[in-house]
C-alpha positions as CSV (number, residue, x, y, z in Angstrom):
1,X,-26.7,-37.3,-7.2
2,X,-26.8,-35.3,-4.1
3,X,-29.8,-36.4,-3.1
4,X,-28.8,-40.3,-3.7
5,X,-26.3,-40.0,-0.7
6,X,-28.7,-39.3,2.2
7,X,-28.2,-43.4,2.8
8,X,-24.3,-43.0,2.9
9,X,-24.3,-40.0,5.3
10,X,-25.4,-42.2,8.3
11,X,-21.9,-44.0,7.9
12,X,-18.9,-44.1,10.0
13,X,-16.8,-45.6,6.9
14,X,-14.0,-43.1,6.0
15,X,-14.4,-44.1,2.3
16,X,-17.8,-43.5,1.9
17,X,-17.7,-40.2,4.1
18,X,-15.7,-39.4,1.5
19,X,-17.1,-40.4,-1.1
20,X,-19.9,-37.8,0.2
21,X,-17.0,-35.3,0.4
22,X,-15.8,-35.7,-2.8
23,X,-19.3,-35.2,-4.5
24,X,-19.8,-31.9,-2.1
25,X,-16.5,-30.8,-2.3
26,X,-16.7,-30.6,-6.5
27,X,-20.7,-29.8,-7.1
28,X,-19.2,-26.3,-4.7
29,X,-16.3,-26.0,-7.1
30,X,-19.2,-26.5,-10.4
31,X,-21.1,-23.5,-8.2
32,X,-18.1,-21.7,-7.6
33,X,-17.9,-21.8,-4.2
34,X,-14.5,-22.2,-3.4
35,X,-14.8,-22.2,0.2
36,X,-16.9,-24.9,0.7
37,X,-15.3,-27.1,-2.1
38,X,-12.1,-26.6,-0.1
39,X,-13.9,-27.5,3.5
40,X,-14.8,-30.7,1.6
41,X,-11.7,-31.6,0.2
42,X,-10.2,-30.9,3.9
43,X,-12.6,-33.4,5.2
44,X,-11.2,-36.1,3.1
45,X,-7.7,-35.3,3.6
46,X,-8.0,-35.5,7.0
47,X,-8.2,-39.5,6.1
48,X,-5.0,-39.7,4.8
49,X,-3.9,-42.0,7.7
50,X,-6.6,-44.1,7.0
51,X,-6.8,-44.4,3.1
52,X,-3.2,-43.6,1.8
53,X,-2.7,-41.0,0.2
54,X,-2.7,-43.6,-2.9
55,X,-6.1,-43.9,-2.6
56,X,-8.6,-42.8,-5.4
57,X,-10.4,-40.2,-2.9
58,X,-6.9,-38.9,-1.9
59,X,-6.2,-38.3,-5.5
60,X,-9.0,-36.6,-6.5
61,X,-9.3,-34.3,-2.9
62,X,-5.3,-33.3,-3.0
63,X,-5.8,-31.1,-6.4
64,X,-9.5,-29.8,-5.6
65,X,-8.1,-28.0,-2.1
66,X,-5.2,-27.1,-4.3
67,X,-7.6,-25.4,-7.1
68,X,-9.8,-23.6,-4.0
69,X,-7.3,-22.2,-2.1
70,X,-6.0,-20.9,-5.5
71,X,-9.4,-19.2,-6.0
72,X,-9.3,-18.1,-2.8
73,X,-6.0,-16.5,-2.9
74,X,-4.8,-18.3,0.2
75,X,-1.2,-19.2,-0.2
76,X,-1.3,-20.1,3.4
77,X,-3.4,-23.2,2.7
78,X,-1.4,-23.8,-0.3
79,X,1.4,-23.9,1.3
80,X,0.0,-26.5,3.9
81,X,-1.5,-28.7,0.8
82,X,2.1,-28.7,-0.5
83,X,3.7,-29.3,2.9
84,X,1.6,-32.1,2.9
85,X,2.8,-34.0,-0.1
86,X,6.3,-33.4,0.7
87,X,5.8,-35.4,3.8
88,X,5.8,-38.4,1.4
89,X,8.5,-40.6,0.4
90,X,10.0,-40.4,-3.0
91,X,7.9,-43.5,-4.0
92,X,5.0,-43.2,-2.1
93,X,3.4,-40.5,-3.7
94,X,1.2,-41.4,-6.9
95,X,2.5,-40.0,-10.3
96,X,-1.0,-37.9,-10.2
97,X,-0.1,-35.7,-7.2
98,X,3.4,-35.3,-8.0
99,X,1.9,-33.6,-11.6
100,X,-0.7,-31.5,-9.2
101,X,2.2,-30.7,-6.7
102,X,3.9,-29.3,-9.7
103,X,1.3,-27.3,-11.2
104,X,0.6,-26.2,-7.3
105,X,4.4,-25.1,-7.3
106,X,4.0,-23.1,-10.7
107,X,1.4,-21.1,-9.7
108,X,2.9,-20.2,-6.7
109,X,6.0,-19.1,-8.4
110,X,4.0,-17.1,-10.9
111,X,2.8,-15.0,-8.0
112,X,5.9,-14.7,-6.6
113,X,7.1,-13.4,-9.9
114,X,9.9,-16.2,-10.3
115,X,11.3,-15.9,-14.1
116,X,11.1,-19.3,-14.2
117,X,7.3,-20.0,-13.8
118,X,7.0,-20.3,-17.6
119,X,9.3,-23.1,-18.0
120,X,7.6,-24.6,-14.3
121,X,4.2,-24.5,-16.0
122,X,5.2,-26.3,-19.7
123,X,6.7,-28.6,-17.3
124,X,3.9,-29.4,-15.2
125,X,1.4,-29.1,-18.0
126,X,3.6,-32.0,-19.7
127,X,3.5,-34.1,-16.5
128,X,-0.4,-33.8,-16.3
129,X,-0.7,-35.0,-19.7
130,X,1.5,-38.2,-19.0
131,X,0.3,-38.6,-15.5
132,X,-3.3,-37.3,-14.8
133,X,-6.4,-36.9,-16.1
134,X,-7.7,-35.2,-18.7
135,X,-10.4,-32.8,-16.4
136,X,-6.6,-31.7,-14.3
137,X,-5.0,-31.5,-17.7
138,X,-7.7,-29.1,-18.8
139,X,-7.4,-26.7,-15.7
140,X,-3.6,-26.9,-15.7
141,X,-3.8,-25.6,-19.4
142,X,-6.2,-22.9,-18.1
143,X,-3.5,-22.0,-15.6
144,X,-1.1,-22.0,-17.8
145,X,-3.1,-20.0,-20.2
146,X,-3.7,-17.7,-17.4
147,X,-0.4,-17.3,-17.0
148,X,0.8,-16.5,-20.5
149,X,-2.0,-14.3,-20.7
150,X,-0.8,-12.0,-18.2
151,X,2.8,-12.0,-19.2
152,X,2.1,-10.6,-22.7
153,X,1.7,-14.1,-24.2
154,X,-1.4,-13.6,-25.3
155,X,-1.2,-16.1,-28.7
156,X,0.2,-18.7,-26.3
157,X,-2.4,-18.1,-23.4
158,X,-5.2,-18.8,-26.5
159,X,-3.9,-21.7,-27.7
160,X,-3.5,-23.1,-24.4
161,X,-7.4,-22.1,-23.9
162,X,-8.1,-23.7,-26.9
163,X,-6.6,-27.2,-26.2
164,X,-8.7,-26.8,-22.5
165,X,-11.7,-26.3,-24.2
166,X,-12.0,-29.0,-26.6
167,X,-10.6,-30.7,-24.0
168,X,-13.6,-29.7,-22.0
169,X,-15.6,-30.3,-24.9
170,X,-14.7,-33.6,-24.7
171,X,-16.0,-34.5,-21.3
172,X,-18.8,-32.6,-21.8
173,X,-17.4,-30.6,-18.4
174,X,-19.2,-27.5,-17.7
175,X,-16.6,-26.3,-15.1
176,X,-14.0,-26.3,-17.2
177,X,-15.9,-24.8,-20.3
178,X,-17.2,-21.9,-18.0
179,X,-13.6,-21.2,-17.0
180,X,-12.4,-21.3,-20.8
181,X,-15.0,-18.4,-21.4
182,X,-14.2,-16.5,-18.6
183,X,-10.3,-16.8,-19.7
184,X,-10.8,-15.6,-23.7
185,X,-13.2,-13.2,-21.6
186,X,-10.8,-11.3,-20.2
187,X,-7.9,-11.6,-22.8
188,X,-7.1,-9.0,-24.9
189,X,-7.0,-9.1,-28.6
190,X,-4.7,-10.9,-30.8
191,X,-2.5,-8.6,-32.5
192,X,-3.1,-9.7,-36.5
193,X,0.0,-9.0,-38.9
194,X,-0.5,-6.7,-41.6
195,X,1.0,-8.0,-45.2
């Protein structure tokens, strides 16, 4: 698909520079290459004026710089991501990025150690599945999962893996089913109940 862009890259259109973004910015985040998938999502972004944050690009960009500078453990960039998209109106923003901003706000609390990130994550994991996609629903579950995981949850974290994964499944999305398998990777063992 790469390849079938060279024609677009000549252009001075802010759509279809980021449409060439937007295929960059997520065949990084398939190689896991977080940096560069969040340089592309930056470039896009940087169109905001232009586009509207309404538009399809903007939508897509907005949680894929959100999911890189997560990777990338820079809360300095996720902090500027959120700043962003509470710039907007009540109104303005589309239902999509208010369910990322939320997610974006969980995980940040879950680092912080906020008590409440548990009930911020069931909440924004609800709000994907009303307001998003499936491919966001599947990584919120993952962070979630992540999440539950690490705070002795580890039935919870599973099950929430589990749903991601056929999820996954699904759309037949590699990303998300490598990041499923690195998750039930790295959690321990289900306790079993004795009779």
């Amino acid at each position: 698909m790469l390849a079938g862009l060279e024609e677009l890259r000549a252009s001075e259109d802010p759509q279809e520079k980021s449409l060439i973004s937007l295929v960059e910015g997520f065949s990084a985040a398939a190689r896991r290459q977080p940096q560069t998938a969040l340089g592309h999502a930056r470039a896009i972004l940087a169109y905001g004026d232009t586009l509207g944050i309404g538009h399809e690009y903007m939508r897509w960009a907005w949680p894929l710089a959100a999911r890189a500078a997560r990777d990338l453990l820079d809360t300095a960039t996720a902090g500027e991501l959120l700043t962003l998209l509470n710039s907007y109106q009540p109104g303005y923003l589309p239902p999509m990025l208010r369910a990322e901003r939320d997610l974006a706000r969980a995980r940040l609390a879950a680092d912080d150690g906020d008590p409440a990130a548990g009930t911020a994550f069931a909440a924004a994991v609800s709000s994907l599945s009303e307001l998003s996609t499936r491919y966001h629903l599947g990584h919120g579950l993952l962070d979630y999962a992540q999440y539950l995981m690490h705070t002795g949850d580890a039935e919870g974290g599973t099950a929430a893996v589990r749903e991601a994964r056929d999820t996954a499944g699904r759309l037949r999305c590699q990303p998300l089913l490598d990041r499923a398998a690195d998750l039930t990777r790295a959690a321990p063992p289900l306790r079993t109940q004795r009779a």
